[in-house]
C-alpha positions as CSV (number, residue, x, y, z in Angstrom):
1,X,-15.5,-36.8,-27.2
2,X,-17.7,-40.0,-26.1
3,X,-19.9,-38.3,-28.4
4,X,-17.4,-38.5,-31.4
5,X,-16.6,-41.8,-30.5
6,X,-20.1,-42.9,-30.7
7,X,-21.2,-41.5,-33.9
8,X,-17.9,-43.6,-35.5
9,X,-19.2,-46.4,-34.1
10,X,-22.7,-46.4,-35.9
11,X,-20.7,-45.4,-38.8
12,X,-18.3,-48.9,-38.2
13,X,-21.7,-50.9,-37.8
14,X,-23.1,-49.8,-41.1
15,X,-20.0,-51.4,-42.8
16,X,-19.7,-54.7,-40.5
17,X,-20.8,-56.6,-42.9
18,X,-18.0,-56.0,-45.1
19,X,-15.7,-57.4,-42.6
20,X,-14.7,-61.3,-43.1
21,X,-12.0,-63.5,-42.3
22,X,-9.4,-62.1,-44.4
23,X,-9.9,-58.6,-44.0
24,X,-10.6,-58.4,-40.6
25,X,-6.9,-57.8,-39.3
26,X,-7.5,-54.3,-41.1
27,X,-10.3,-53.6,-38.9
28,X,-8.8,-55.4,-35.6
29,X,-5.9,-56.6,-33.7
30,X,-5.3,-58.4,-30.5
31,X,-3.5,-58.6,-27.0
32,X,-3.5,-61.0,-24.7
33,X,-5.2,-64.2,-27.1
34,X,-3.9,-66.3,-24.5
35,X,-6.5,-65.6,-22.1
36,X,-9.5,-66.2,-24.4
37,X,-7.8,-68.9,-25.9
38,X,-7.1,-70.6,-22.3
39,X,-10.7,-70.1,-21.1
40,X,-12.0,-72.0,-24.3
41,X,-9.9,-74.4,-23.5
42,X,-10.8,-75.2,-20.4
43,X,-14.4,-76.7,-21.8
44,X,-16.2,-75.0,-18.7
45,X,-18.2,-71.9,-20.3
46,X,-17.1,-68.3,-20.9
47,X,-18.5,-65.5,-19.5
48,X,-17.2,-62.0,-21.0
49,X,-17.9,-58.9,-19.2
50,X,-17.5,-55.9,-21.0
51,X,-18.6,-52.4,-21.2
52,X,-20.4,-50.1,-23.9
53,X,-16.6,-48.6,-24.3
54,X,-15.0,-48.3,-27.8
55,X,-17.3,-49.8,-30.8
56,X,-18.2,-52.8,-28.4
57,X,-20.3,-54.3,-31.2
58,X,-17.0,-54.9,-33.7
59,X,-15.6,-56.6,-31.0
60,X,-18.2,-59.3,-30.8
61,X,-18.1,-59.6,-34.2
62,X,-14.8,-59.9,-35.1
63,X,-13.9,-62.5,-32.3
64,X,-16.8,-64.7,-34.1
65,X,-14.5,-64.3,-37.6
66,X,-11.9,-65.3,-35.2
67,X,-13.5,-68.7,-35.1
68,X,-14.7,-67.9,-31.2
69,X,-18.3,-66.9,-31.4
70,X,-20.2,-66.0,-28.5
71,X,-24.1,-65.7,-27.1
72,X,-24.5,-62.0,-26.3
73,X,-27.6,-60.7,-23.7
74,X,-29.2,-58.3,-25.3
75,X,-32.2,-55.9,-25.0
76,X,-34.4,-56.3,-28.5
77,X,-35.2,-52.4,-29.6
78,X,-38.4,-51.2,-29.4
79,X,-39.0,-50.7,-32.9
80,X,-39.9,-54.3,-34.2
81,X,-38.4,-53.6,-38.0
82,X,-34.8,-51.6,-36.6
83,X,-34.7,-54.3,-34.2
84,X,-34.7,-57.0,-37.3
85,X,-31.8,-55.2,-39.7
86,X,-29.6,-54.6,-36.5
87,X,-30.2,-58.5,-35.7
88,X,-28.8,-59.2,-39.3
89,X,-26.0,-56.9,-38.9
90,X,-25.0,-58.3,-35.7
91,X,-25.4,-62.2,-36.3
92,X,-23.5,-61.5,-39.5
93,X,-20.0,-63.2,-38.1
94,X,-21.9,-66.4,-36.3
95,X,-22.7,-64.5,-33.0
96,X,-26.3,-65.9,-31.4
97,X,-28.3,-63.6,-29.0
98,X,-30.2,-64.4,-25.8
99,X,-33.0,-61.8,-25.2
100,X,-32.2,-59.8,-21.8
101,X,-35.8,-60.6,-20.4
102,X,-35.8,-63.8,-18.8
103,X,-32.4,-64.9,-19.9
104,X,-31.4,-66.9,-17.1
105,X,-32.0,-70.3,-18.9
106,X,-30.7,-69.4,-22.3
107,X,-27.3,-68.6,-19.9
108,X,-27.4,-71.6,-17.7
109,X,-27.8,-73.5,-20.9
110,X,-25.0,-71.9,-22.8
111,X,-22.4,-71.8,-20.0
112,X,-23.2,-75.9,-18.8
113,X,-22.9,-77.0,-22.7
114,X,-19.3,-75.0,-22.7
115,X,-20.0,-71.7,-24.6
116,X,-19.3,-68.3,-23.9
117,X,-21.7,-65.4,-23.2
118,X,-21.1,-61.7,-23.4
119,X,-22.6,-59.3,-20.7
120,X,-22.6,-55.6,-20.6
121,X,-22.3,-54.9,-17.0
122,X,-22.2,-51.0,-17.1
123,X,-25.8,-50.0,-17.3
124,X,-28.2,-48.5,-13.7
125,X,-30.0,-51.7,-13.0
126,X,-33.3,-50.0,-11.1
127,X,-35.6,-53.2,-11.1
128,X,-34.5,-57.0,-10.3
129,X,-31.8,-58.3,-8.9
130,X,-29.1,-55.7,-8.3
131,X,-26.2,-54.9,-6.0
132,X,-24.6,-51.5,-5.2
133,X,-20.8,-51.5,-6.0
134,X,-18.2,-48.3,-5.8
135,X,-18.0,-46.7,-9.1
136,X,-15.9,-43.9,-9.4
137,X,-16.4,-43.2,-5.9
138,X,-20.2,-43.3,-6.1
139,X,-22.5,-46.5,-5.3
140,X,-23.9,-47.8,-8.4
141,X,-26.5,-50.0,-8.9
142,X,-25.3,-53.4,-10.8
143,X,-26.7,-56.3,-12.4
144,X,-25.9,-59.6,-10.2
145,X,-26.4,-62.2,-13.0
146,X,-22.4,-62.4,-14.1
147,X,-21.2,-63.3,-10.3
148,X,-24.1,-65.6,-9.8
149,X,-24.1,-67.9,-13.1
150,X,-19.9,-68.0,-12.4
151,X,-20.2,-69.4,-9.4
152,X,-23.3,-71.5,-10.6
153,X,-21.0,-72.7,-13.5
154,X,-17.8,-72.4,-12.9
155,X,-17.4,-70.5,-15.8
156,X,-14.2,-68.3,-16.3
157,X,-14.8,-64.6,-16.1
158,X,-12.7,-63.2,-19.2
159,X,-12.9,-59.0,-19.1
160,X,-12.9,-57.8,-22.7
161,X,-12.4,-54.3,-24.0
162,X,-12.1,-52.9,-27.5
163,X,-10.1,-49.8,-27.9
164,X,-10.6,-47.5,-30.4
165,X,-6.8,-46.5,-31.9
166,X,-5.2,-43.0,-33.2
167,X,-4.7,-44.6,-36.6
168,X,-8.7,-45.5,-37.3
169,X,-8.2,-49.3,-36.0
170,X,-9.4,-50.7,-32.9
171,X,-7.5,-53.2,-30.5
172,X,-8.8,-56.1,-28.5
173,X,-7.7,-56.3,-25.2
174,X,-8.3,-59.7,-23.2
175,X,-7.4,-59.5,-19.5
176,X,-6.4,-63.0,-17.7
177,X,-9.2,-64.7,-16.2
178,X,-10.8,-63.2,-12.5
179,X,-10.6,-65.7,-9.9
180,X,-14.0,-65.4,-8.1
181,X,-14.2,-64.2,-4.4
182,X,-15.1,-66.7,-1.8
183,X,-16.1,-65.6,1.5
184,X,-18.9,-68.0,2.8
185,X,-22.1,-65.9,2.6
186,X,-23.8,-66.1,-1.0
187,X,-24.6,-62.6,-0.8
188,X,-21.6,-61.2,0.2
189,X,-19.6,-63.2,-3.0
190,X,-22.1,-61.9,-5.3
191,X,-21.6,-58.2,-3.9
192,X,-17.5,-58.8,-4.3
193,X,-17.4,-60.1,-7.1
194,X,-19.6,-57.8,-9.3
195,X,-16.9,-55.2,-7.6
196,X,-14.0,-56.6,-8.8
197,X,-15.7,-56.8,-12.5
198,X,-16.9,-53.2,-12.4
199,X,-13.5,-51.9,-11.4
200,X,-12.5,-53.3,-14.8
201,X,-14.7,-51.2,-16.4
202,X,-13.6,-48.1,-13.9
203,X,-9.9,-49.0,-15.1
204,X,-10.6,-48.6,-18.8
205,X,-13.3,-45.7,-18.3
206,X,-10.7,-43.8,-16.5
207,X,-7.6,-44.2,-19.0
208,X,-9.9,-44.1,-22.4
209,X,-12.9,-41.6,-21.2
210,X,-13.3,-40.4,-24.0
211,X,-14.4,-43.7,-25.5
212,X,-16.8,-44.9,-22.7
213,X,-20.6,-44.4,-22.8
214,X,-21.1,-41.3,-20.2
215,X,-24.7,-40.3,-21.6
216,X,-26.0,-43.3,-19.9
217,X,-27.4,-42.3,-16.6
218,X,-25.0,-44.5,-14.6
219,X,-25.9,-43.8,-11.2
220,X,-29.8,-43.2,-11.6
221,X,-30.7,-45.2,-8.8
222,X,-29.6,-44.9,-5.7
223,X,-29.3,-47.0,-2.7
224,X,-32.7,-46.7,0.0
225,X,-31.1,-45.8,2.6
């Protein structure tokens, strides 16, 4: 079924750019606008953490019609001209990209000048800065950089999901903001934290599987000892 899901998702992408300010409540609707709208309010950066789950790339561009346009991290493709039409297609609403190499200043700035960033946080990290957390019952290595630049920043951690519907449209689900994990040791925050994002993405994996990305090699890596 994540199969199905996926192939109406390039499908969706090929006609984003058809979607604009007054047609996009055919494409989308929303719950819970209070959180995003409260975290923009604030004034102190938004980072979203998110999943490849559901058409993940309407969502981004539909909450930029919505007037709430974010910097996504990104990996460019490896074929230079692909890489330039998908650019096009996904910039389309007013969205801006930071290029995943190296993108700890383009965050830093982002988040300090009061803008949000989008993360995907459900992909095997097997170089850099990682951190095993419980997924599914199994450790799996994670990317460290949304816990670290939140408690950098200050940033509010906003989880985002878009959920594909039985009736062809999608709802946007934003969940209230994650109050960060203190404990005293750096490392130990970082490690906490990253588990409490990625038990978001558990929670909407596990009730919508059919609509999360399961051909990605999740749990490649694996922990030394």
């Amino acid at each position: 079924m994540c199969y199905i899901n996926l192939a109406y998702s390039v499908i969706e992408f090929i006609h984003m750019p058809k979607i604009n300010k007054d047609n996009v409540s055919e494409w989308v609707s929303y719950e819970g606008l209070e959180n995003l709208k409260s975290a923009y309010s604030q004034g102190r950066g938004v980072i979203f953490i998110t999943a490849h789950f559901g058409n993940w790339e309407l969502m981004a561009y539909a909450q930029a019609l919505m007037g709430y346009s974010s910097n996504i991290v990104i990996r460019p493709l490896d074929n230079i001209y692909l890489d330039k039409v998908v650019k096009r297609f996904r910039s389309g609403s007013g969205n801006k990209f930071i290029p995943k190499k190296k993108a700890a200043k383009g965050i830093l700035r982002c988040l300090r000048k009061g803008q949000s960033v989008g993360i995907l946080i459900d992909q095997n990290v097997s170089i850099g800065d990682r951190v095993f957390v419980d997924f599914f019952g199994t450790p799996a290595s994670t990317i460290t950089a949304p816990a670290i630049f939140a408690q950098r920043t200050n940033a509010a951690v906003i989880p985002a999901f878009i959920i594909r519907q039985d009736n062809g449209k999608h709802k946007v689900i934003y969940e209230p903001e994650l109050k960060l994990i203190q404990t005293g040791d750096q490392k130990e925050n970082i490690r906490q934290n990253m588990q409490q994002f990625t038990a978001q993405v558990e929670k909407y994996a596990a009730k919508y599987p059919q609509q999360w990305f399961w051909m990605h090699r999740r749990w490649k890596t694996r922990p030394e000892k």
